[in-house]
C-alpha positions as a LaTeX table, in Angstrom:
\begin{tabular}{lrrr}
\hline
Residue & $x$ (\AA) & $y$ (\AA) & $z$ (\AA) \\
\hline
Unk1 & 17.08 & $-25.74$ & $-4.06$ \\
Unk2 & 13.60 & $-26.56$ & $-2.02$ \\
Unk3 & 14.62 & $-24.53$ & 0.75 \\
Unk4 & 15.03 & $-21.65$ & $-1.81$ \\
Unk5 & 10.98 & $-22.28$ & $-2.89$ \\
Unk6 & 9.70 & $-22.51$ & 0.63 \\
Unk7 & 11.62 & $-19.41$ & 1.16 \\
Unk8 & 9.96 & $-17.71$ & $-2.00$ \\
Unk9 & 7.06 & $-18.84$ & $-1.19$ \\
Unk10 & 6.76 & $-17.79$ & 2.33 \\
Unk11 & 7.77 & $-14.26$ & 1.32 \\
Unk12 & 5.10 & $-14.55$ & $-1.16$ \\
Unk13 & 2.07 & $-15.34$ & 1.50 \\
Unk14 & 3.46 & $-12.61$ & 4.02 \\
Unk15 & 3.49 & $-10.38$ & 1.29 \\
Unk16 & $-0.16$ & $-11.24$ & 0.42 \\
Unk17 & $-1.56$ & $-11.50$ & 3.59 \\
Unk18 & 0.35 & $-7.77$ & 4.34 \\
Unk19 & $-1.79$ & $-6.47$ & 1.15 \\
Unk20 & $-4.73$ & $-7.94$ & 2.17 \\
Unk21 & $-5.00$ & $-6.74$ & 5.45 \\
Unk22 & $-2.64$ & $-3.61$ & 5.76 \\
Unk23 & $-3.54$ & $-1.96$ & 2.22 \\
Unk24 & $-2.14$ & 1.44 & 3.00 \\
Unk25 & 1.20 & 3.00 & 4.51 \\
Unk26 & 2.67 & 6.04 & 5.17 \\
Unk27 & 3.89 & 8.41 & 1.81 \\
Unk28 & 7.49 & 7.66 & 0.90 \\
Unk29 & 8.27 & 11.37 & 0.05 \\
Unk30 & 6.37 & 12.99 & 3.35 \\
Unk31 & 6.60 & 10.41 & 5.31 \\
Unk32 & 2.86 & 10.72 & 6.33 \\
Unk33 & 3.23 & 14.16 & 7.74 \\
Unk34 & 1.00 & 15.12 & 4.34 \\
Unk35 & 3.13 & 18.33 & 3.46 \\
Unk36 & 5.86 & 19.35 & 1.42 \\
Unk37 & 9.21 & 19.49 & 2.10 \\
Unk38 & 9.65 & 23.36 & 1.74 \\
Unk39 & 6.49 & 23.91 & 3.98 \\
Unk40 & 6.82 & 26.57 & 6.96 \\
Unk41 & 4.33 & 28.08 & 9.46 \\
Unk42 & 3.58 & 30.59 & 7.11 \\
Unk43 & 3.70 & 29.13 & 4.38 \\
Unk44 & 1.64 & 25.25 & 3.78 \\
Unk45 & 1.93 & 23.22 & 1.09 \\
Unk46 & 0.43 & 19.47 & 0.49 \\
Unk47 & 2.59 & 16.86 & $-0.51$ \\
Unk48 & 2.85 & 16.68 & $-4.24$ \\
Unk49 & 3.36 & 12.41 & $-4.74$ \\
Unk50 & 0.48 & 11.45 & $-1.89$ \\
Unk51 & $-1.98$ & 14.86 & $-2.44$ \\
Unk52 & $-2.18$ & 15.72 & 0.83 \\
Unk53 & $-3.95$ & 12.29 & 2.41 \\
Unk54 & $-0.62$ & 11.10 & 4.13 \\
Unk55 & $-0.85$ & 7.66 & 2.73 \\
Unk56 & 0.03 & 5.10 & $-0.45$ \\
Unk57 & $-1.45$ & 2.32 & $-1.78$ \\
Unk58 & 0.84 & $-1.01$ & $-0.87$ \\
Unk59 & 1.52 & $-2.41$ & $-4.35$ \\
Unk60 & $-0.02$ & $-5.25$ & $-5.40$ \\
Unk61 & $-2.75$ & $-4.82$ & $-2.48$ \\
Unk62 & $-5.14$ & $-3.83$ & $-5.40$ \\
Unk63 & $-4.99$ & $-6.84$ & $-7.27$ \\
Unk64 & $-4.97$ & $-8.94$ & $-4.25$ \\
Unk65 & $-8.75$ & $-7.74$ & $-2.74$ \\
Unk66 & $-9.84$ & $-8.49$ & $-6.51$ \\
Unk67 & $-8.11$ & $-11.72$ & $-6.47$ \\
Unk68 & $-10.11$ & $-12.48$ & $-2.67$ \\
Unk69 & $-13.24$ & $-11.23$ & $-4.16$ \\
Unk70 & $-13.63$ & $-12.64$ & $-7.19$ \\
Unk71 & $-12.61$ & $-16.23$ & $-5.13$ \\
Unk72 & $-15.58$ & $-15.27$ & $-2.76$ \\
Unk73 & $-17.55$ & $-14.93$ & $-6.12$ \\
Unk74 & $-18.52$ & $-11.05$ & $-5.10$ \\
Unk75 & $-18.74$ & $-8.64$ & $-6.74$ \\
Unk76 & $-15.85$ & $-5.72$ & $-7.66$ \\
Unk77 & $-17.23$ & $-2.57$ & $-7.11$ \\
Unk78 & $-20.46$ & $-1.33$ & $-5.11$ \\
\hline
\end{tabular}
């Protein structure tokens, strides 16, 4: 049963320290090529999920710079 936790656990720090310092990755639907699937040479269109940018927020990597910050007592936003 304690290998189970350290297991947990560990997940849970590389998870945390992925968010913290790799907050972005590619789009799932576009796979960062930031266009549509039906796109063409003449005809472009963005990416629908990602708007065109090419990347996604990591989940949780929000929560984890405000966790960081407000530990560092700074402040949220500038």
């Amino acid at each position: 049963m304690t290998g189970l936790v350290y297991v947990i656990f560990g997940a849970a720090v590389v998870w945390v320290v992925r968010a913290w310092f790799w907050p972005l990755a590619p789009c799932r639907k576009c796979d960062g090529t930031k266009t549509n699937s039906g796109s063409t040479h003449e005809r472009f269109g963005q990416c629908k999920r990602c708007k065109g940018s090419g990347m996604r927020q990591v989940l949780g990597s929000r929560m984890v710079h405000r966790a960081v910050r407000a530990a560092l007592g700074r402040k949220g936003k500038r």
